[in-house]
C-alpha positions as CSV (number, residue, x, y, z in Angstrom):
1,X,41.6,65.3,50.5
2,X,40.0,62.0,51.7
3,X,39.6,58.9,49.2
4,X,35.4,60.0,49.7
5,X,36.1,63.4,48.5
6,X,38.4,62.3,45.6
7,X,35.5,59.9,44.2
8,X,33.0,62.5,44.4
9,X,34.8,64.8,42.7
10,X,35.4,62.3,40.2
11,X,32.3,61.4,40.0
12,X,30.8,65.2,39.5
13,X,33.4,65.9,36.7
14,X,33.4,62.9,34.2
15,X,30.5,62.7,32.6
16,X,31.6,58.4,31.6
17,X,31.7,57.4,35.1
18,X,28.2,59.1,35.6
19,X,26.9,57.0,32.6
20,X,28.1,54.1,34.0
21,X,26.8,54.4,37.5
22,X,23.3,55.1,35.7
23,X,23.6,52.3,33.2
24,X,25.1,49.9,36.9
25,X,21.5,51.5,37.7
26,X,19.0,50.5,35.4
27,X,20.1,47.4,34.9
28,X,20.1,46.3,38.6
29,X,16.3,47.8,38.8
30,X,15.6,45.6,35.9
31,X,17.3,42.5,38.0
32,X,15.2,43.6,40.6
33,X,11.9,43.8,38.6
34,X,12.4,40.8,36.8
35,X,13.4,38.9,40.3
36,X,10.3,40.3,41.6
37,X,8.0,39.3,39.0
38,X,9.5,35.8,39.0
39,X,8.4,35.8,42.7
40,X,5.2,37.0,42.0
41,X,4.2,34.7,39.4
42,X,6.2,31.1,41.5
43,X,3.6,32.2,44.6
44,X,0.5,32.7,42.4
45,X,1.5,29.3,40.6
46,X,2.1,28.0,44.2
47,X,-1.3,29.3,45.4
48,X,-3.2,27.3,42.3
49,X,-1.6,24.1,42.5
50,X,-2.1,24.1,46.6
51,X,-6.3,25.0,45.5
52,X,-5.9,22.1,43.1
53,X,-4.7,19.6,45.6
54,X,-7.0,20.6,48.1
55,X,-9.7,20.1,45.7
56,X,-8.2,16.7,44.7
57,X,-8.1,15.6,48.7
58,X,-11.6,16.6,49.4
59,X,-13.0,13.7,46.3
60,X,-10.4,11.4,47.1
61,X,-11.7,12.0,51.0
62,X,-15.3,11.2,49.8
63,X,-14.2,8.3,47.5
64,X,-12.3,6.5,50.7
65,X,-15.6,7.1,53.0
66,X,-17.8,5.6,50.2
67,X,-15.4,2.7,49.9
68,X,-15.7,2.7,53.5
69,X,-19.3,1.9,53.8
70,X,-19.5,-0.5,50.9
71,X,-16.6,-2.6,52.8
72,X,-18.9,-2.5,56.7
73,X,-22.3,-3.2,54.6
74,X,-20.3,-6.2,52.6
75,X,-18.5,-7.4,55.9
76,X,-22.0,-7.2,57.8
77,X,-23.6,-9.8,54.9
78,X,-20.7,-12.3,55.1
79,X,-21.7,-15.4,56.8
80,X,-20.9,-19.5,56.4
81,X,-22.2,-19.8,54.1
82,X,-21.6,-17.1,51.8
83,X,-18.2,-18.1,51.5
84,X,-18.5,-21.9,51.2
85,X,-20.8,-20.7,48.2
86,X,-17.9,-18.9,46.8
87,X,-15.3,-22.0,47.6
88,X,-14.0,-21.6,50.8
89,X,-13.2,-25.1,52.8
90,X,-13.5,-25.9,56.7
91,X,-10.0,-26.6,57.7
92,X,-9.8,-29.5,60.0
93,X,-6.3,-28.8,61.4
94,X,-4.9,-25.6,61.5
95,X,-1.3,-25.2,60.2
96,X,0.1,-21.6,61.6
97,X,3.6,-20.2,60.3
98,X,6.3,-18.7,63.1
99,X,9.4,-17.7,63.2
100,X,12.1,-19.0,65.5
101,X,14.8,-16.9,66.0
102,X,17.1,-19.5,66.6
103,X,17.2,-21.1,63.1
104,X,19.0,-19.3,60.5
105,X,19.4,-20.4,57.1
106,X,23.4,-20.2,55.8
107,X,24.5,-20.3,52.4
């Protein structure tokens, strides 16, 4: 008799080993259902918060554009004298910062 046949038959006559496959049974279709319903309810949960941040990027989007057009309409009115009203100077000599490569400062 093959190894097959002998667990078969084993299987067919004791009535344990048949309530143990069908207990091994249940509770790996309850795994499963409780693995699927995890699934189910991560993608819903997934789905709403991707809604949400779509939601959130379309105001910010129209916040940015608004602070867009206050910036052009405010750079448009700028002028000399706007800004020596608000204490800016004329600078007689301009003093620029650069870097030269070939000074390096060792401690």
């Amino acid at each position: 008799m093959t190894k097959a046949k002998a667990i078969t038959n084993d299987i067919a006559q004791n009535t344990n080993t048949q309530k143990t496959i069908f207990r091994m049974l249940i509770a790996g279709s309850v795994l499963l259902f409780a693995v699927y319903i995890y699934l189910i309810g991560s993608i819903t949960f997934n789905v709403i918060a991707r809604k949400s941040l779509e939601n959130t990027i379309a105001s910010l989007t129209g916040r940015v554009n608004q602070l867009e057009l206050t910036y052009l309409s405010s750079v448009n009115s700028t002028d000399k004298s706007y800004a020596l009203a608000n204490g800016f100077v004329n600078v007689s000599q301009n003093i620029f910062a650069s870097r030269d490569i070939n000074h390096v400062a060792i401690r």
